[in-house]
Every structure is written in C-alpha cells, then in structure tokens.
Backbone as XML, in Angstrom:
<?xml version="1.0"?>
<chain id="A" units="angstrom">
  <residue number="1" name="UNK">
    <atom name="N" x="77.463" y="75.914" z="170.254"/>
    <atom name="CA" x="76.928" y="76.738" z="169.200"/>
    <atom name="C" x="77.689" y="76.397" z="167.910"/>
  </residue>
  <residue number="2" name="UNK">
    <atom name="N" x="77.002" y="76.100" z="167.067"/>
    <atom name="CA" x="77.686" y="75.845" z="165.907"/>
    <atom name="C" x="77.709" y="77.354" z="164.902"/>
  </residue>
  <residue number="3" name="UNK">
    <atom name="N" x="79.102" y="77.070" z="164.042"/>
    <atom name="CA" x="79.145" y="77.785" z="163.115"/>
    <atom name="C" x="78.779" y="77.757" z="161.790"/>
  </residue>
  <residue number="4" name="UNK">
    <atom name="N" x="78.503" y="78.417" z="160.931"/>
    <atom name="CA" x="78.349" y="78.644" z="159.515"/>
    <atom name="C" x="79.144" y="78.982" z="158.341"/>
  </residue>
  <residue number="5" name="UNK">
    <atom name="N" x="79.933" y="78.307" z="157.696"/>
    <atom name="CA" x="80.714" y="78.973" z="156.748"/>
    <atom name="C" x="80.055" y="80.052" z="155.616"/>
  </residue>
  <residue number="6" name="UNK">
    <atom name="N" x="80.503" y="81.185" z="156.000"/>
    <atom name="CA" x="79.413" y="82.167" z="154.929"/>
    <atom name="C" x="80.059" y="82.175" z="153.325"/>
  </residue>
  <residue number="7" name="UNK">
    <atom name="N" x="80.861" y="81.300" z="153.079"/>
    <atom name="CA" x="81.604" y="81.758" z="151.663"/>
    <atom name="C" x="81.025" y="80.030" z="151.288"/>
  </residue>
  <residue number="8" name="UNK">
    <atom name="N" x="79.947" y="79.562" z="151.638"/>
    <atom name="CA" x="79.268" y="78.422" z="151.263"/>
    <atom name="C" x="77.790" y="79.157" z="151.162"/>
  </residue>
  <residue number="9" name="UNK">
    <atom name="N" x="77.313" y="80.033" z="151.830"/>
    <atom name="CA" x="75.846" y="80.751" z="151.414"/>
    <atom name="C" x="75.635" y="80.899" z="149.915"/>
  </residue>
  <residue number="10" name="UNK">
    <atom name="N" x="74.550" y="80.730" z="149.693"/>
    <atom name="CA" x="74.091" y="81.114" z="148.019"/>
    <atom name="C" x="74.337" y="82.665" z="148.073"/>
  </residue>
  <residue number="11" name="UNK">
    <atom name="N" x="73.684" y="83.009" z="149.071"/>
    <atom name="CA" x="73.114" y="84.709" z="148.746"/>
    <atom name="C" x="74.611" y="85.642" z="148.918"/>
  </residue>
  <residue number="12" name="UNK">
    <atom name="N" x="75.876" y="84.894" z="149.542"/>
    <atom name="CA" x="77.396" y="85.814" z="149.280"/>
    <atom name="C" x="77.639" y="85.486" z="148.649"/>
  </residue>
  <residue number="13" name="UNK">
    <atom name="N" x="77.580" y="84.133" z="147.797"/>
    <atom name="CA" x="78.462" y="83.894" z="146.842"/>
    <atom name="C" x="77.813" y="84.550" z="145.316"/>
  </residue>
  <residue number="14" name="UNK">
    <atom name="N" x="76.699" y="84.459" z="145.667"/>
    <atom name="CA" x="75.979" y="85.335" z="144.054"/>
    <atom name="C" x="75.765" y="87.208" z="144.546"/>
  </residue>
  <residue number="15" name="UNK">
    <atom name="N" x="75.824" y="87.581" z="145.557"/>
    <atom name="CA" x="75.505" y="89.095" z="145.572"/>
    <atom name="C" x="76.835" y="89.565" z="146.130"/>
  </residue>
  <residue number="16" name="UNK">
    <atom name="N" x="77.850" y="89.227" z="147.227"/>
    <atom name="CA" x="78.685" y="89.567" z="148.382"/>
    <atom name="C" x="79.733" y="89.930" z="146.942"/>
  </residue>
  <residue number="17" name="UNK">
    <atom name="N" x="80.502" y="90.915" z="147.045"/>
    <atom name="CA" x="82.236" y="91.491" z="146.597"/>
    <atom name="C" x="83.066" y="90.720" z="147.181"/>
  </residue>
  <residue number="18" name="UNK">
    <atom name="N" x="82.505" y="90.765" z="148.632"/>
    <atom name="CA" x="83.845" y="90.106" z="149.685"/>
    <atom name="C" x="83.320" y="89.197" z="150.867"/>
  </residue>
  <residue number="19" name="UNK">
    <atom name="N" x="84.105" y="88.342" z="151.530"/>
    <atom name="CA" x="83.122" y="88.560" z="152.504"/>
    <atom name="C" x="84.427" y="88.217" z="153.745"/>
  </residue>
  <residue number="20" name="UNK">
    <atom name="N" x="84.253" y="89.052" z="154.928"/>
    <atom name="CA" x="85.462" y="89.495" z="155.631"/>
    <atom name="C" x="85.257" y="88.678" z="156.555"/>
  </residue>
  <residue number="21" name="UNK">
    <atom name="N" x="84.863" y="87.142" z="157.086"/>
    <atom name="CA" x="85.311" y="86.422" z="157.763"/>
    <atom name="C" x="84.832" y="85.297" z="156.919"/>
  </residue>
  <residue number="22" name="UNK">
    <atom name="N" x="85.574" y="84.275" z="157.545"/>
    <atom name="CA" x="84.995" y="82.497" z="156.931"/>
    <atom name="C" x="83.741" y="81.789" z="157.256"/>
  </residue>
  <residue number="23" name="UNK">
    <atom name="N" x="83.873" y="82.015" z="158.133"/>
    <atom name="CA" x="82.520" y="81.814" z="159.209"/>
    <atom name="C" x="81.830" y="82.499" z="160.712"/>
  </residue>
  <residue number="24" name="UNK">
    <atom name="N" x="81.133" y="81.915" z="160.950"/>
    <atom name="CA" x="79.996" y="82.828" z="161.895"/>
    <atom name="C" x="79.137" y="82.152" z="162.913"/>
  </residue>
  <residue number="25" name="UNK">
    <atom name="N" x="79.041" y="82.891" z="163.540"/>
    <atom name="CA" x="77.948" y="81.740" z="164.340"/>
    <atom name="C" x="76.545" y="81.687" z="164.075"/>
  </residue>
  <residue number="26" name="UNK">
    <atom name="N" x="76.103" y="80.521" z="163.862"/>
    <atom name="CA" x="74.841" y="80.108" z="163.422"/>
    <atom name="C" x="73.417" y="81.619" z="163.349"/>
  </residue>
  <residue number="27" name="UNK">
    <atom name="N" x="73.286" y="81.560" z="164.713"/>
    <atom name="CA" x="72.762" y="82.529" z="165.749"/>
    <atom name="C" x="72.756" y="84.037" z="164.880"/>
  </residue>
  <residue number="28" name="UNK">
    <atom name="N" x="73.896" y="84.666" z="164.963"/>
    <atom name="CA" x="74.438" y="85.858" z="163.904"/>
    <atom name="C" x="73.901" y="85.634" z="162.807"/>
  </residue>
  <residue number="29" name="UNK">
    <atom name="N" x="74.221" y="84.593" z="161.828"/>
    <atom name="CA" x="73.702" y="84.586" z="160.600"/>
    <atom name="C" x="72.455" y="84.698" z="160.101"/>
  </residue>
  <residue number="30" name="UNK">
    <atom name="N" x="71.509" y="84.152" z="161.431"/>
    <atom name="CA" x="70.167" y="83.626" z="161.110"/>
    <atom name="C" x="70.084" y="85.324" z="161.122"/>
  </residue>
  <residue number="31" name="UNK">
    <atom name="N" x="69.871" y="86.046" z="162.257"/>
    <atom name="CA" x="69.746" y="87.522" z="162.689"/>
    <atom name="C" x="70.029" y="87.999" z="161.641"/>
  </residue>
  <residue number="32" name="UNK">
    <atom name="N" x="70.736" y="88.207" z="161.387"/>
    <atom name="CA" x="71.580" y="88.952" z="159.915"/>
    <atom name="C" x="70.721" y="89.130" z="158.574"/>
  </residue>
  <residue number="33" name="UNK">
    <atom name="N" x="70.518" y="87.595" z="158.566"/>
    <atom name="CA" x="69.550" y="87.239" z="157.223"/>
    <atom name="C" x="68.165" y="87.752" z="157.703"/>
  </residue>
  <residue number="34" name="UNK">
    <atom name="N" x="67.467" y="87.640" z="158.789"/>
    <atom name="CA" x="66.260" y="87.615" z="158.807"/>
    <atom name="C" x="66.240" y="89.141" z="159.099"/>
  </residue>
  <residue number="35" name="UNK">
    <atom name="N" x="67.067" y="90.188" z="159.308"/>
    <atom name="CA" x="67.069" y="91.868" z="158.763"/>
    <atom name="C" x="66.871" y="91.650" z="157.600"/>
  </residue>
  <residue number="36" name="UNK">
    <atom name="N" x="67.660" y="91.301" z="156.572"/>
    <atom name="CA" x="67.932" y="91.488" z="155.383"/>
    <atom name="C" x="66.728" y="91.416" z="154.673"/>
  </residue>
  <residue number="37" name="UNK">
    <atom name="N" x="65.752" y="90.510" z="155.318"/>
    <atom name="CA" x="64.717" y="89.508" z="154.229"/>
    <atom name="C" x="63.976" y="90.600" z="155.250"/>
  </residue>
  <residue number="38" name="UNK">
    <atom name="N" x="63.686" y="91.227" z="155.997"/>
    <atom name="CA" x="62.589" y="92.352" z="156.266"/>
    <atom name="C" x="63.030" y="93.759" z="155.193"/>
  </residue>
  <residue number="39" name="UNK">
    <atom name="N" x="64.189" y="94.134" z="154.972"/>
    <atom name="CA" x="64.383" y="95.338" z="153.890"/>
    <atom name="C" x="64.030" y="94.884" z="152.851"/>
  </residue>
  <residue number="40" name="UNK">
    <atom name="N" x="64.110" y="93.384" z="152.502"/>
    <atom name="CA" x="63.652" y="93.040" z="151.369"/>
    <atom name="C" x="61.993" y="93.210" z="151.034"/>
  </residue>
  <residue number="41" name="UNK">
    <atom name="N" x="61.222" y="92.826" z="151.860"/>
    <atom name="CA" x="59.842" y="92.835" z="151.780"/>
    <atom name="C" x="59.420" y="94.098" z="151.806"/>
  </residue>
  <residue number="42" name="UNK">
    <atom name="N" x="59.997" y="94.760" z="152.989"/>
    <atom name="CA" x="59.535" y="96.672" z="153.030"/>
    <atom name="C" x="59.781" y="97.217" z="151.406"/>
  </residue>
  <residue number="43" name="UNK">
    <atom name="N" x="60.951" y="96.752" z="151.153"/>
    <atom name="CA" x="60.887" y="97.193" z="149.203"/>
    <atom name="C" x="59.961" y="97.040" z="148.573"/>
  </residue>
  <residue number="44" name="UNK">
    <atom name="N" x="59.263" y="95.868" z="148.831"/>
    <atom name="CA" x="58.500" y="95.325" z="147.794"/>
    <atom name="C" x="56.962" y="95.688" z="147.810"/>
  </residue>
  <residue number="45" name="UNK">
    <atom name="N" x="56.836" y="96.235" z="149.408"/>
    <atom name="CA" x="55.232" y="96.615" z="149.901"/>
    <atom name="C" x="55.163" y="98.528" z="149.109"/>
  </residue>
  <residue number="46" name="UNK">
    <atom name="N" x="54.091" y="98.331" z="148.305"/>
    <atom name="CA" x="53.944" y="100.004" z="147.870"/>
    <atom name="C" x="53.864" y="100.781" z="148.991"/>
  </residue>
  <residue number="47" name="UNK">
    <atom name="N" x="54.547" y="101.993" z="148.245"/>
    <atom name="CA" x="54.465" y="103.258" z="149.371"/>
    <atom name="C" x="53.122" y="103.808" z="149.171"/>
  </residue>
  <residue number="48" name="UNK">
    <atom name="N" x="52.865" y="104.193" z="150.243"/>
    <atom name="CA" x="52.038" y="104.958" z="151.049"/>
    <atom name="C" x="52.269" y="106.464" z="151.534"/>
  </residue>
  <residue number="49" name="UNK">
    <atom name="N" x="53.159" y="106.981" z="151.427"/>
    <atom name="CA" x="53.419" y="108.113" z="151.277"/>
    <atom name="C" x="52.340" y="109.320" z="150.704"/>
  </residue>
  <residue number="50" name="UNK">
    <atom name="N" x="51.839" y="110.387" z="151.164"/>
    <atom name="CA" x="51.102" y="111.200" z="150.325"/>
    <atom name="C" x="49.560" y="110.580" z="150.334"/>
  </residue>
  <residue number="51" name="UNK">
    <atom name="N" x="49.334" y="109.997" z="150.612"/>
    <atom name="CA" x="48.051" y="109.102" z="150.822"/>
    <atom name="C" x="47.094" y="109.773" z="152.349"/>
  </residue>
  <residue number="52" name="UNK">
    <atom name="N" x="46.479" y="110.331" z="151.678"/>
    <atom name="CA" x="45.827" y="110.912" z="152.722"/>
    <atom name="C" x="44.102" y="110.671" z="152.984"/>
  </residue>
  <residue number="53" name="UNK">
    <atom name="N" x="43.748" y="110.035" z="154.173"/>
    <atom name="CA" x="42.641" y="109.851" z="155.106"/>
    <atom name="C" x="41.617" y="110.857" z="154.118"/>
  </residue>
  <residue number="54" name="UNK">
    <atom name="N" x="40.781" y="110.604" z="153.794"/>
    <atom name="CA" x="39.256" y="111.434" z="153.524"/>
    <atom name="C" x="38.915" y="111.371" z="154.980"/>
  </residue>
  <residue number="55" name="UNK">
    <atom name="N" x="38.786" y="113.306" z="154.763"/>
    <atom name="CA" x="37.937" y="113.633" z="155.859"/>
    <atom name="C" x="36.572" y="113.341" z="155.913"/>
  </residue>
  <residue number="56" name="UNK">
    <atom name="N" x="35.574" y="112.401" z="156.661"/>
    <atom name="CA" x="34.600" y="112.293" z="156.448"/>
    <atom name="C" x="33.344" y="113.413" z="156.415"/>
  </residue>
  <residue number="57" name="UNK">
    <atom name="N" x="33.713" y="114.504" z="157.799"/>
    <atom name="CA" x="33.082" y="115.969" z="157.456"/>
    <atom name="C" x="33.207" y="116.608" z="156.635"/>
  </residue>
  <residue number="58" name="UNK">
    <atom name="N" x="34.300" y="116.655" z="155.879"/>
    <atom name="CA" x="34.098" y="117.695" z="154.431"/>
    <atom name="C" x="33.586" y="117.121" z="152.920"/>
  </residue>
  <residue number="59" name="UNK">
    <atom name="N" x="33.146" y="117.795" z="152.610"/>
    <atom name="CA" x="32.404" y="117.223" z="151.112"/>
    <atom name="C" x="33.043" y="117.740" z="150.031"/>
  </residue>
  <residue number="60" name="UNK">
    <atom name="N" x="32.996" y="117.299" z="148.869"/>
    <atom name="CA" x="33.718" y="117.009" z="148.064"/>
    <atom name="C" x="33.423" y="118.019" z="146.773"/>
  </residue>
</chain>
C-alpha cells in the first residue's frame, strides 16, 4: 500500500492551518477526499426544505 504525503496536496496546502501527520495511506486519503467532495456538492444542490407536494384533491 502506498502512501501519500498530505503537506504536497493542493487542497492542505491552500485551505489546511495544520496538518497533523506527513503522510497517509493512499486508501485513507482517497476516502477522506471523496467525503469531502460529497459535502461539497450537497452545498451546492438548492434546498428543498419547505417545499411542499400539491395535493392533487384539493383545489386551489
């Protein structure tokens, strides 16, 4: 299994404060990132919240 040096990533070295080990295993990182890049997209999809179904039996 290979490792990853994370203080060579674009995305710690432009967003990270710190970053509390040197490297990682490949495996971890990918996982890690590919959470990250799903909170990212859920941000970006409009809410839906409050959005409510028309009842088709009641009239308007």
């Amino acid at each position: 299994m290979s490792d990853v040096r994370l203080v060579d990533l674009d995305v710690i070295k432009r967003y990270s404060l710190a970053v509390r080990q040197e490297s990682a295993p490949a495996e971890e990182v990918l996982a890690v990132l590919e959470a990250s890049r799903q909170q990212v997209l859920a941000a970006m999809r409009p809410e839906r919240r409050g959005r409510r179904r028309r009842d088709p039996t009641s009239r308007p």
